[in-house]
Each structure stands twice: as structure tokens, then as C-alpha cells.
C-alpha positions, 0 to 999 in steps of 0.5 A, a space after each residue: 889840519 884838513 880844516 886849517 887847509 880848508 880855511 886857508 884857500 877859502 881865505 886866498 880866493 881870487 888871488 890866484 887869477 892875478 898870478 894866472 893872467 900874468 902867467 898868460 901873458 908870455 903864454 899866449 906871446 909865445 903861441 903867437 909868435 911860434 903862429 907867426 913864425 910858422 907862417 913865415 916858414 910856409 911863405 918862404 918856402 911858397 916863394 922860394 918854388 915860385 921864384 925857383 919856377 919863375 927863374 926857370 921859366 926865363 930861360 925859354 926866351 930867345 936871346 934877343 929878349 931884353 933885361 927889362 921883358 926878362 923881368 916882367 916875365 920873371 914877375 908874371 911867373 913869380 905871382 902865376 906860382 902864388 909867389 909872394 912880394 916882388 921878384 928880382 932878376 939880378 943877373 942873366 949872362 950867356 957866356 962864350 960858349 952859351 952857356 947861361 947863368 941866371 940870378 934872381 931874389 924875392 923879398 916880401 913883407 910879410 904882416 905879423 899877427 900876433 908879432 904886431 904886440 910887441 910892436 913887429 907889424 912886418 917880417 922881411 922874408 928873403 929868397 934867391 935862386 940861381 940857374 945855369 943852362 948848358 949849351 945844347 944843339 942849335 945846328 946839325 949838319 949831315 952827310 951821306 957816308 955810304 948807302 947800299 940796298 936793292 931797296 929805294 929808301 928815303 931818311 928825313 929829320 923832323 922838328 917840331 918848333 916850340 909852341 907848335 904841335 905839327 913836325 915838319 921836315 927839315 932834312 930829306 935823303 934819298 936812295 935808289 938802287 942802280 941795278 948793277 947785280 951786285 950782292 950788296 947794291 949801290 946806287 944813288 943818294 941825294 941829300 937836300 934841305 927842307 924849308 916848307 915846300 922848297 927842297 934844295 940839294 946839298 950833295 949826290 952821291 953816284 955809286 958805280 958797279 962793274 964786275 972785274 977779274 981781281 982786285 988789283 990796283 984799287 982806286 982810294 975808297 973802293 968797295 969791293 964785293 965777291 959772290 961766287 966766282 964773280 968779283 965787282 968793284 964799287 966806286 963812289 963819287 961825291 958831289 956838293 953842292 956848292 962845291 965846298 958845301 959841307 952837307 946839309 946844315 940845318 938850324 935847329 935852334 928853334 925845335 922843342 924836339 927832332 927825330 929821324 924816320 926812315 920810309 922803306 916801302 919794300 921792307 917790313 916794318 915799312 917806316 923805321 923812327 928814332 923816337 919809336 921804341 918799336 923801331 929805334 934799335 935798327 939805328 946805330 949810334 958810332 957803331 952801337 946799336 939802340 937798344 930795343 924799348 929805348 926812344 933817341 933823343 936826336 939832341 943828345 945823340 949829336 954831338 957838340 963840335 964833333 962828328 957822329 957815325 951813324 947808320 940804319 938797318 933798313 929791314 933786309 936783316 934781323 936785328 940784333 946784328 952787327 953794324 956792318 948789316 946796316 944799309 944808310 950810313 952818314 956822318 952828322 955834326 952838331 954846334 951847340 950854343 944857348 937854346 931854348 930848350 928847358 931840358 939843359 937847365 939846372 938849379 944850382 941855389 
């Protein structure tokens, strides 16, 4: 039997080599086309983060930007991130309310290497994205509430523009003591808006002390204080300039980021800022106090179309503490539209 078996594969030989090589066929089809497939995969995925960045990437441009530079710079993103093929923007809105929506797409012909035997020398690859950028804060407006202190102090907003490195003073408050002896001290504070070396006045506010037998009778917004035996009464008056002027209105549509930073020479620490961890919690935020480590974000602490309270503790006490310690209060307001900022962009496809 073992040489009956012998003889019959000595007398095949060879005629398997047919049957392999057809058998290899399929084989090596399958193999190229799982290469060609995997390849496919890589690029899709490749131009899909390229395209998702180039998408982000338009939304940093003013408004005025036209469709036809939007494209070039989507195009430029698109191959700065190895994008493959073409990048479209097929739509860029900003709503009423400036908030904007951005679609683009990409498609590349990608050469097939082993597809090109069954005659597929190309595969069509795809990719969209979609973007929506909420409106954030463009202008912010302040005002002096009420200041108190025997320390002179002076409250500015810093901004730094995109592309630039140097903040630079946008708004500036200042105060100082009159010396009336009272326990909590009013004085004067002076709010201006900053533009480069010009300083323009927006509102005064003239606190004015006397000490009094009672507090009988008392005018609309007094203050009043007691220190032993002594009695005094504060009255503040606001002036603006113009006379209908709301504060200080400041366009902040152009900074990248803002902070406030408040200068107390007499006090310990001397310089108070908002984006310092070390000093931020001497700031309250509608009668909350920061707390301590933490950095503020000026654009997400002022509020679209409404007012915030706002106040600092400018040393004189230990903090934690209640907001009523704090010495600078004022009022800021925010309007929001389309900015520039990438933090309120999202990817939504």
C-alpha cells in the first residue's frame, strides 16, 4: 500500500503547481485589496483631523473676512495638517445673535495599488466637518459701585490683543481716601478709559463724610457708620461723563485674553490680579468669593446682557471673609457677539 501511495504522488508531480497558482490568485487579490483598504482607512482618518483643524482654524478670522479668503486659509490649514486632496467650505453663517456655524468637506482620489488589477486605479475618500462657535464677550462696561478704604488704590483692566505678546491697559479706576475719620473711609474715585496714552474720564464719584447726632431722616443711598459714641453719615455722588454715559465701555473684541490687577501700595500683598492664583481670591464675583489656587477668566465672569456685582478686598483684612470686608465694589456688564477667540468654538460633526 505504502508503495502503491509512493508511486501515485511520484506519478502526479507537478500537477499541483497548477491548482496552487490558481489558488493564489484570490489570495494575493484578497491581501492587496485588505492593503489598499487599510490605506484607505489611514487617509480618511488623516484628512478628517486636517480638515476638523483647518474648519477650526477659520473661525479666528474677523467678520469681515470674505468667503473667497475663508477658503484659501481653509485650503492652506488643510494641507499645513497633511491633509490630502481639496478642502471645501460649504457654508459659514453668523446668526443674529453671533453665533456662528461652519461646514466644510474634503475628498481625495486616493491610487489604489493592488485595486488597479481588477481595473480600480482610484478610491473616492470623503470627509465633512461641522463647527459651531457660540458668541462670547466683545464689549465690557464698568462702573464704580462704592469704594472705601484709608488706602489710595488704583483697579486696571489689561488686554492683550491676538498675535500680540505686550497687555496693555484698557480701563483704569482710581481712589483715594478724603480723610474724613470715619471707620470705614470714603473718598474719591475716578474711572477712565485707556486708549494708548490717552486717558478719558467716564465717571467721579465724590464720597462725603460728616459726623451727626442720629440717623434720622436719611437721604436715598446713605452710608452710615458708628464708632463708639460717634455717629457719621456718607453720601455719595455720581458723576458722568457725558451725563448719560453708562461707565466705562471698553471694546474688547480684538483681546485674546483680559485680566484685572489692582495696585495697593500700602497694603500687603501690594499688587492684587485676577489671572494670579496667589491673589485671585481676594475677588468676589456676585458675592462669592474666588477661591484660593484658582485663575479668572474675565471672559467667563462677565456676563452677556446682564450685570455683575463685583468687588475686591483690598488687604486691610484676612481672607477668607465675607464680601461685606471687601473695599472696591463696581458693576461690570458684558455684550457678547461673534469673536475671535477659539475657546467658544466646538466641533459638532
Amino acid at each position: 500500500m505504502s508503495q502503491s501511495g509512493g508511486h501515485f504522488l511520484s506519478s502526479e508531480g507537478g500537477s499541483l503547481a497548477p491548482i496552487l497558482a490558481i489558488m493564489l490568485i484570490p489570495m494575493c487579490a484578497a491581501l492587496g485589496i485588505s492593503v489598499d483598504y487599510n490605506a484607505a482607512i489611514e487617509t480618511r482618518a488623516s484628512m478628517q483631523n486636517a480638515l476638523d483643524a483647518a474648519a477650526l482654524s477659520i473661525t479666528t478670522l474677523p467678520t469681515s473676512t470674505s468667503l473667497a479668503d475663508r477658503q484659501v486659509k481653509l485650503q492652506e490649514s488643510f494641507e499645513a495638517n497633511s491633509g490630502q486632496g481639496a478642502a471645501k467650505l460649504d457654508g459659514f453663517v453668523v446668526a443674529a445673535d453671533g453665533t456662528a456655524s461652519i461646514d466644510a468637506s474634503a475628498r481625495f482620489a486616493m491610487p489604489t495599488n493592488f485595486l488597479q488589477i481588477a481595473q480600480v486605479d482610484t478610491v473616492q475618500i470623503a470627509v465633512a466637518s461641522a463647527v459651531r462657535k457660540r458668541p462670547a464677550l466683545v464689549q465690557t462696561t464698568f462702573k464704580v459701585d462704592k469704594v472705601s478704604g484709608h488706602w489710595g488704590k488704583t483697579m486696571r483692566l489689561y488686554g492683550t490683543k491676538f498675535t500680540e505678546t505686550t497687555a496693555k491697559t484698557l480701563m483704569k479706576i482710581t481712589y483715594a481716601y478724603n480723610n474724613f475719620g470715619d471707620p470705614k473711609g470714603y473718598g474719591t474715585s475716578t474711572v477712565y478709559t485707556v486708549n494708548g496714552a490717552t486717558e478719558t474720564k467716564v465717571q467721579q464719584q465724590v464720597c462725603t463724610t460728616k459726623q451727626v447726632n442720629n440717623f434720622n431722616n436719611l437721604p436715598t443711598g446713605a452710608i452710615t457708620q458708628t464708632s463708639g459714641s460717634k455717629k457719621y453719615l456718607t453720601t455719595c455722588t455720581n458723576t458722568m461723563y457725558p451725563a448719560n454715559g453708562a461707565g466705562a465701555v471698553i471694546d474688547v473684541s480684538l483681546m485674546d485674553t483680559l485680566y484685572l490687577q489692582m495696585d495697593v501700595p500700602s497694603a500687603r500683598p501690594t499688587t492684587l490680579k485676577s489671572n494670579d492664583p496667589n491673589t485671585s481670591n481676594r475677588l468676589y464675583i456676585d458675592g462669592v468669593e474666588v477661591a484660593n489656587g484658582e485663575k479668572v477668566d474675565i471672559f467667563t465672569v462677565v456676563p452677556c446682557g446682564q450685570p455683575s456685582e463685583q468687588a475686591w478686598e483690598d488687604g486691610g483684612n484676612a481672607v477668607p471673609a465675607p464680601v461685606s470686608n471687601a473695599d472696591f465694589f463696581y458693576t461690570v456688564t458684558g455684550r457678547c457677539d461673534f469673536n475671535q477667540r477659539p475657546s467658544e468654538t466646538v466641533l459638532t460633526q
